[in-house]
C-alpha positions in Angstrom: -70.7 39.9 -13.7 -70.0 38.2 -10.3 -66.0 38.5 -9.7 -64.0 35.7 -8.6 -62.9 35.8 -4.7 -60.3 33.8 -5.4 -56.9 34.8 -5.6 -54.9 35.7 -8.7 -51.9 33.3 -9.9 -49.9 34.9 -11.9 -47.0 33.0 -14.1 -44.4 34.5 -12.5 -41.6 31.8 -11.6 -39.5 32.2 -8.5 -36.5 30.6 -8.1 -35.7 28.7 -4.7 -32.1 28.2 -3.6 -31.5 24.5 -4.5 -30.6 23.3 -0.8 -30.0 20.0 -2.0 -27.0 20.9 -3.4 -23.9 19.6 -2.3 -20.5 21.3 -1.9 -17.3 19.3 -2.8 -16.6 18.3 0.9 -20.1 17.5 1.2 -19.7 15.2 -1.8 -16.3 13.9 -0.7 -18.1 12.6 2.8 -19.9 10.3 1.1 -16.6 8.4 0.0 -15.0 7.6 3.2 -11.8 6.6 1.6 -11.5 9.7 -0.3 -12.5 11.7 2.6 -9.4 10.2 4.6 -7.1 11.0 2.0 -8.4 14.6 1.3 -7.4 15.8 5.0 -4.4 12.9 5.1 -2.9 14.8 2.3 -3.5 18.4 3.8 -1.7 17.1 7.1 1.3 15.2 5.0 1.8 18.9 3.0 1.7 20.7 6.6 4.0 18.1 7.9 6.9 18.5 5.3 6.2 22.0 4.6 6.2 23.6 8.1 7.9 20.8 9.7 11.5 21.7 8.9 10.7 25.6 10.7 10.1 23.2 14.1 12.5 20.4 13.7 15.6 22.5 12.3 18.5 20.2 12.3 20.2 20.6 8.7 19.5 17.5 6.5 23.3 17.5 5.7 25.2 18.1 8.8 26.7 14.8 10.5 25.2 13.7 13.3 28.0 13.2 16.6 25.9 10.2 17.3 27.3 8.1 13.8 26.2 6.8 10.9 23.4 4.1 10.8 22.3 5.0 14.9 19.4 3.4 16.3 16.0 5.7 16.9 16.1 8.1 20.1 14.9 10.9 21.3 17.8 13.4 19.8 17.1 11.3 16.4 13.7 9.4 16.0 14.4 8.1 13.0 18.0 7.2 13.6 20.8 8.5 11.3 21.7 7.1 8.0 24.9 6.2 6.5 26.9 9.6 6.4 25.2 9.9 10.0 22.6 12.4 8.8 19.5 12.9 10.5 16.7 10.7 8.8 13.4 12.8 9.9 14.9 16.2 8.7 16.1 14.5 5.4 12.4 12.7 5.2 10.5 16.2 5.4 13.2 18.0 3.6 13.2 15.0 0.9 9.2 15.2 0.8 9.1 18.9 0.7 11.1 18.3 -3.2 9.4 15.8 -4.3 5.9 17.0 -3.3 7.0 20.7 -5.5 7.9 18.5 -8.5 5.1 16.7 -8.0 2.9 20.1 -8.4 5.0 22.0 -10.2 5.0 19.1 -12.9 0.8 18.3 -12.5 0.3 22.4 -13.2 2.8 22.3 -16.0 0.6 19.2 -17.4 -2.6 21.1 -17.0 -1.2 24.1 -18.9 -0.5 22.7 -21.9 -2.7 19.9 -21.8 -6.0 22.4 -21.5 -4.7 24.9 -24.2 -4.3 21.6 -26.6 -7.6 20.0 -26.1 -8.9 23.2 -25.8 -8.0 24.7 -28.7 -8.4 21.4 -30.9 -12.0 20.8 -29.6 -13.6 24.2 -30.6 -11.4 25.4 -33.6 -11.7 21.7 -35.5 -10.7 21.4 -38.7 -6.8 21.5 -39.5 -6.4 22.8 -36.1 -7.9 19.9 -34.5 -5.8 17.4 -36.6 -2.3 18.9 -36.4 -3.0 19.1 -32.2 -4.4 15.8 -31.5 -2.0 14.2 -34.2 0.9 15.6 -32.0 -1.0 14.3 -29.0 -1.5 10.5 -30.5 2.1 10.6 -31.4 3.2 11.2 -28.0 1.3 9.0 -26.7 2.8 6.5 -28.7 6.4 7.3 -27.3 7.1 4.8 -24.1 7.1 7.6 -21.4 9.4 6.6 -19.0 12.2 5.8 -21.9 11.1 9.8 -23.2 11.7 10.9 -19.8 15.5 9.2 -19.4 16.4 10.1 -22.7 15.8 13.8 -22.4 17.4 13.9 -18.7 20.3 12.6 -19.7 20.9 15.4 -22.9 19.4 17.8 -21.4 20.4 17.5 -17.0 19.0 16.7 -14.0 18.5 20.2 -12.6 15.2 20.3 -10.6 13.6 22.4 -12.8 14.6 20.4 -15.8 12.9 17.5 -13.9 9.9 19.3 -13.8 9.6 20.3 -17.4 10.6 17.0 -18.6 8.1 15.3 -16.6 5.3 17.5 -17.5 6.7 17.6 -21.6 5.3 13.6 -20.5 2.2 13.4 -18.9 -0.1 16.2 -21.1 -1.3 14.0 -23.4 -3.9 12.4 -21.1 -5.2 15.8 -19.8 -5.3 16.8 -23.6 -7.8 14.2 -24.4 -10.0 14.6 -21.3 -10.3 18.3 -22.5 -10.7 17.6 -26.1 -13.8 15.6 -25.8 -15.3 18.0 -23.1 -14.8 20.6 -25.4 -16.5 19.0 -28.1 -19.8 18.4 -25.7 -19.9 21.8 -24.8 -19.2 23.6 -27.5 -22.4 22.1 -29.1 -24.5 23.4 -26.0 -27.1 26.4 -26.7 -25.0 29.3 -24.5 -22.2 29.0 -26.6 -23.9 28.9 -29.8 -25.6 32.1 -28.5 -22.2 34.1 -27.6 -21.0 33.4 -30.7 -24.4 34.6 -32.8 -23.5 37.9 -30.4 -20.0 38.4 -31.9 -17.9 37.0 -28.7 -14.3 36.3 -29.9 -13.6 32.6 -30.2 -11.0 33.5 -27.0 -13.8 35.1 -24.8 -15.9 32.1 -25.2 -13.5 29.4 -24.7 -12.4 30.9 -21.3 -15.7 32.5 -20.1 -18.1 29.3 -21.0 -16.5 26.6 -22.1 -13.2 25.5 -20.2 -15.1 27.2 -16.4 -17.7 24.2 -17.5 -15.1 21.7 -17.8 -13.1 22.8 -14.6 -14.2 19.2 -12.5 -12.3 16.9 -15.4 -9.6 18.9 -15.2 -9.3 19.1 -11.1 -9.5 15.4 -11.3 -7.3 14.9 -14.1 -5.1 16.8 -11.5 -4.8 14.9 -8.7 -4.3 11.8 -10.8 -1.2 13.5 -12.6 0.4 14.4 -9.5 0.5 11.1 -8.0 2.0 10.1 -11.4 4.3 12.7 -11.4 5.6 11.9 -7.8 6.0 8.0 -9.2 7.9 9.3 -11.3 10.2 11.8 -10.2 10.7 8.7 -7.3 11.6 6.4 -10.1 13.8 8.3 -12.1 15.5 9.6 -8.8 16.0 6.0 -7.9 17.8 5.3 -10.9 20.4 8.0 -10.3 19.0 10.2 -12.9 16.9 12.8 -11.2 17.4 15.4 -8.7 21.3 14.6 -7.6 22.2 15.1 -4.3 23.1 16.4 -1.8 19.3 17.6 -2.4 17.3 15.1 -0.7 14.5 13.7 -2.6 12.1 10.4 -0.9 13.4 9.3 -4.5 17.3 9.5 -4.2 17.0 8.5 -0.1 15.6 5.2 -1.8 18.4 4.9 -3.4 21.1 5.5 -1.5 18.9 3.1 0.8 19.5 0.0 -1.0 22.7 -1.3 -0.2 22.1 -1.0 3.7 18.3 -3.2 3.4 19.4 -5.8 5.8 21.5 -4.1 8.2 19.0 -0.7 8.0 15.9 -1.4 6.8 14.2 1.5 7.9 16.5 3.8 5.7 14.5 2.3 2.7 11.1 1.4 4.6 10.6 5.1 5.3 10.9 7.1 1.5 9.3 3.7 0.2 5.9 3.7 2.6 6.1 8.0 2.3 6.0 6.8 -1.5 3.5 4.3 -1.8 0.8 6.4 1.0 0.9 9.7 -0.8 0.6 8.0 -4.3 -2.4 5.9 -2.8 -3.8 8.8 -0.6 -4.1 11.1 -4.5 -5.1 8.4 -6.8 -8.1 7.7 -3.8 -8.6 11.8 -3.8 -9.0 11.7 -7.1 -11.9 9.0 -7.7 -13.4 10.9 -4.9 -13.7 13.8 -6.6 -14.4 12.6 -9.9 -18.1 11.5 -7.9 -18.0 15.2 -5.7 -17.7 16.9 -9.1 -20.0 14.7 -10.9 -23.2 17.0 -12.0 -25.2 13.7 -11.4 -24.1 13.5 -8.0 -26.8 12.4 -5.7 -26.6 12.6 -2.1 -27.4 8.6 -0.5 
């Protein structure tokens, strides 16, 4: 019998690195918008973070200069109307109301995961006591909730923070609940669970690592909302008091001085508005980044 000279093919399959794949920054790139706001943002957090550590003049000491001064050099932003200085207010003021902001979006997350979570895979009774509470909640007008409970319970910044979060799970609860329900039907999970896992070991080793993009983007849109929020409430007198300076309360105390100092107002309002746009953008960008069906253009 004549053997073949031709080589022998086995059925061995080797697996190639997928170079096509993109990272989240390579995915953000290809929305310009989002791209903007991803490294606006970084510079905004460095900017009100480490800004106070290089322009150190104490956001509640008076000024020799006077209330309501013009911009200058010793001032750029001019004084306000206790003659404080307005840039070391504005980063010390942003420096709050960006930690609310993520204190109150990882608050949200928490108890907005373990909700969905939980309701999605256990079902049953579980399931409707869980999303029962959610609905309900949902049906509360937020912003009254939020007014209500600051005024019984106090305006202490970390009561701002819980009360705002105690608001804003219900959305993140959904997301989660009906990504939990997809997954859970997928083959990997039915297979840990035919190997004995415990129902704990396979929610946090293959199902919630799997639904990680929602929540990252459910993320950045709660911030900005949290942000809104604390700004609105602080506007109203009823969250973080001063003499803690919060973009919020600067608003504020802004309002009677809108003719005669309109850049007292103009400055926490635009700071306001840009970060609010600048997460809500980020967050559409990387609901596409972190889409699965994703394809680079």
């Amino acid at each position: 019998m004549e053997l073949s000279s031709k080589p022998h093919y086995t059925s061995e399959i080797v697996v190639k690195p997928n170079k096509g794949k993109t990272t989240l920054l390579q995915g953000l790139r290809q929305n310009k918008v989002a791209y903007f706001s991803f490294w606006f943002l970084i510079v905004i957090h460095i900017a009100v973070f480490i800004g106070p550590f290089i322009w150190t003049i104490n956001p509640e000491e008076l000024q020799q200069t006077g209330a309501l001064a013009s911009w200058s050099f010793q001032h750029p932003f001019g004084t306000d109307d206790l003659s404080r200085d307005v840039l070391s207010r504005m980063l010390h003021g942003g420096r709050v109301t960006l930690i609310v902001g993520l204190a109150a979006m990882l608050f949200s997350l928490l108890i907005g995961t373990f909700v969905g979570a939980c309701a999605g895979f256990f079902g049953k009774i579980v399931e409707s006591v869980l999303m029962r509470i959610t609905e309900a909640m949902m049906a509360i007008p937020t912003f009254f909730f939020i007014l209500v409970a600051l005024t019984v319970l106090g305006t202490s910044p970390l009561m701002v923070i819980v009360v705002i979060a105690l608001a804003g799970w219900m959305e993140i609860a959904r997301v989660v609940y009906g990504e939990t329900l997809k997954w859970k039907q997928y083959e990997f999970v039915e297979a840990a669970n035919a190997s004995g896992a415990t129902p704990i070991r396979i929610l946090t080793k293959y199902i919630i690592p799997q639904i990680v993009p929602s929540i990252i983007v459910s993320g950045t849109l709660t911030i900005a909302a949290a942000i809104l929020t604390e700004s609105a409430i602080s506007y109203l007198g009823l969250g973080i008091q001063a003499p803690t300076a919060t973009w919020g309360n600067m608003l504020q105390n802004s309002q009677q001085y809108i003719w005669t100092a309109p850049v007292l107002g103009i400055l926490p309002g635009a700071a306001i508005t840009i970060v609010v746009l600048t997460y809500n953008f980020l967050g559409d960008g990387l609901r596409d980044a972190l889409d699965p069906k994703f394809v680079k253009k």
